[in-house]
C-alpha positions as CSV (number, residue, x, y, z in Angstrom):
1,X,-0.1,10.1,-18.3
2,X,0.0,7.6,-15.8
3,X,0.3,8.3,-11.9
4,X,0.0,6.7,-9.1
5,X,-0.5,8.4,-5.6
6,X,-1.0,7.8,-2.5
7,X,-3.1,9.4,0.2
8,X,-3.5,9.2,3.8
9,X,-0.7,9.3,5.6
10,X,0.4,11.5,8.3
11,X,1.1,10.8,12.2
12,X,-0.8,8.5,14.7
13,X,-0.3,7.5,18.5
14,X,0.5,4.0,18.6
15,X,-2.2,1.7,18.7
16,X,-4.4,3.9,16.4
17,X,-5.3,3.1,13.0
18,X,-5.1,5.3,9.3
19,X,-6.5,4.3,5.9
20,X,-4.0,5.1,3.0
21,X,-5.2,4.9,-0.8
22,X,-3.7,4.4,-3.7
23,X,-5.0,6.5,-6.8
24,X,-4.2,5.3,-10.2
25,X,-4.5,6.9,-13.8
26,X,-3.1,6.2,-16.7
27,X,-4.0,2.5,-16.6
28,X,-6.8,0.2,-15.2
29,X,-6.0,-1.3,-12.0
30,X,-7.8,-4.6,-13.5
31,X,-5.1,-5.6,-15.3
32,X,-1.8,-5.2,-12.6
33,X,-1.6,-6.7,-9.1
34,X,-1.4,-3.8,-6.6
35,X,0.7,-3.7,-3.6
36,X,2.2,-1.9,-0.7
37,X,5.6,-1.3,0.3
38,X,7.5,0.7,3.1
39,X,10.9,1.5,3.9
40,X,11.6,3.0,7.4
41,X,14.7,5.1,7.8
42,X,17.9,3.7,7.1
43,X,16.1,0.0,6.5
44,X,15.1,-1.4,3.1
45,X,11.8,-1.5,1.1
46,X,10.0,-4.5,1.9
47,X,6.6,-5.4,0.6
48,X,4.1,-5.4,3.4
49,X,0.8,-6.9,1.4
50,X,-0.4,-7.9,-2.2
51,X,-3.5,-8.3,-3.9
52,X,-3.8,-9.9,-7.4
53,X,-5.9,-8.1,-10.3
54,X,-8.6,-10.0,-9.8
55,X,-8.6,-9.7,-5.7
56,X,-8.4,-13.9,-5.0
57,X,-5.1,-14.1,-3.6
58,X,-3.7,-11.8,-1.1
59,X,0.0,-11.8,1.1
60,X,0.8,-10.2,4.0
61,X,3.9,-10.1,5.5
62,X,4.0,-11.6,8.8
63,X,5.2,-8.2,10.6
64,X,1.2,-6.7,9.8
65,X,-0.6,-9.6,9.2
66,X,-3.9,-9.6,11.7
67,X,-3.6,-6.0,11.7
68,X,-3.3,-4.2,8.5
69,X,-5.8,-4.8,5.5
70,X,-5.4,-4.5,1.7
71,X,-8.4,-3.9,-0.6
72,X,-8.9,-3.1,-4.4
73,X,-11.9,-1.3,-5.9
74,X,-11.1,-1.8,-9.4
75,X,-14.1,0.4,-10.3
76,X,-12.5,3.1,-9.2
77,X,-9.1,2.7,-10.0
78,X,-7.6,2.3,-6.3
79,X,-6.2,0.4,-4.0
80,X,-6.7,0.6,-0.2
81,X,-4.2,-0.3,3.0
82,X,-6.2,-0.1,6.3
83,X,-3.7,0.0,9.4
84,X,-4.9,-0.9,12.9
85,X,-2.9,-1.4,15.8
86,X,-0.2,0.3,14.7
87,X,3.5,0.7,16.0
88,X,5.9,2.3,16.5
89,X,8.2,0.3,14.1
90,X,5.1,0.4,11.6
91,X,7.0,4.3,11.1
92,X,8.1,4.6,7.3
93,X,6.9,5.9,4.0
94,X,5.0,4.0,2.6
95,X,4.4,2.9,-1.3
96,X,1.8,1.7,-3.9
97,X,3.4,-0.3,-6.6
98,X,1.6,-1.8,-9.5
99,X,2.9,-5.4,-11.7
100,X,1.5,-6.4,-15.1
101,X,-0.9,-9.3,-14.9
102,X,0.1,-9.9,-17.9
103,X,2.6,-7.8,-19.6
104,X,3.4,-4.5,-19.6
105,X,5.5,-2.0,-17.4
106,X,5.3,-1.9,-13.2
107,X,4.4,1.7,-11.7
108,X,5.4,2.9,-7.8
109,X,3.8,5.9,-6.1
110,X,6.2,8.7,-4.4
111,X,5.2,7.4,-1.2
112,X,3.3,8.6,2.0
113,X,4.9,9.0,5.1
114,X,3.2,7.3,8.4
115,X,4.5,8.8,12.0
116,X,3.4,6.6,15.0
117,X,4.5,8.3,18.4
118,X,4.1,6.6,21.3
């Protein structure tokens, strides 16, 4: 069965920092491009930062570039979003989504929701 969850979340003051994880079964993180998404209240989901299978090439969006940081352990089957300097517009739930490589099906997380209060 495959799943893909994600941990970490929960509420910060701003200009903290939280860790969130992305477990994956099912399938071997080697093999998809892992990245994060978010979607704040009544906004779309917009990809925030990438990492390709292999970890060379990585995109973050300019709102949380210089501040947040995605990393891959592909030995463990996860995928990693650290968040400093957070805001309060960094606020939404946020989601691990997995793309083929190569071929084969893309996977999303349910999502974990991040609170910064002032």
């Amino acid at each position: 069965e495959v799943q893909v969850v994600e941990s970490g979340g929960g509420m910060v003051q701003a200009g903290g920092s939280l860790r969130l994880s992305c477990a994956v079964s099912g399938f071997l993180t080697r093999g998809y491009h892992m990245s994060w998404y978010r979607q704040a209240e009544g906004k779309q989901r917009e990809m925030i930062a990438s990492i390709s299978h292999l970890g060379g090439n990585i995109f973050y969006a300019d709102s949380v570039k210089n501040r947040f940081t995605i990393e891959r352990d592909n030995d463990k089957n996860e995928a990693y979003l650290q968040m400093t300097g957070l805001k309060l517009e960094d606020s939404a739930v946020y989601y691990c989504h997995a793309s083929p490589a190569f071929q084969g099906l893309d996977y999303w997380g349910k999502g974990t929701l991040v609170t910064v209060s002032p």
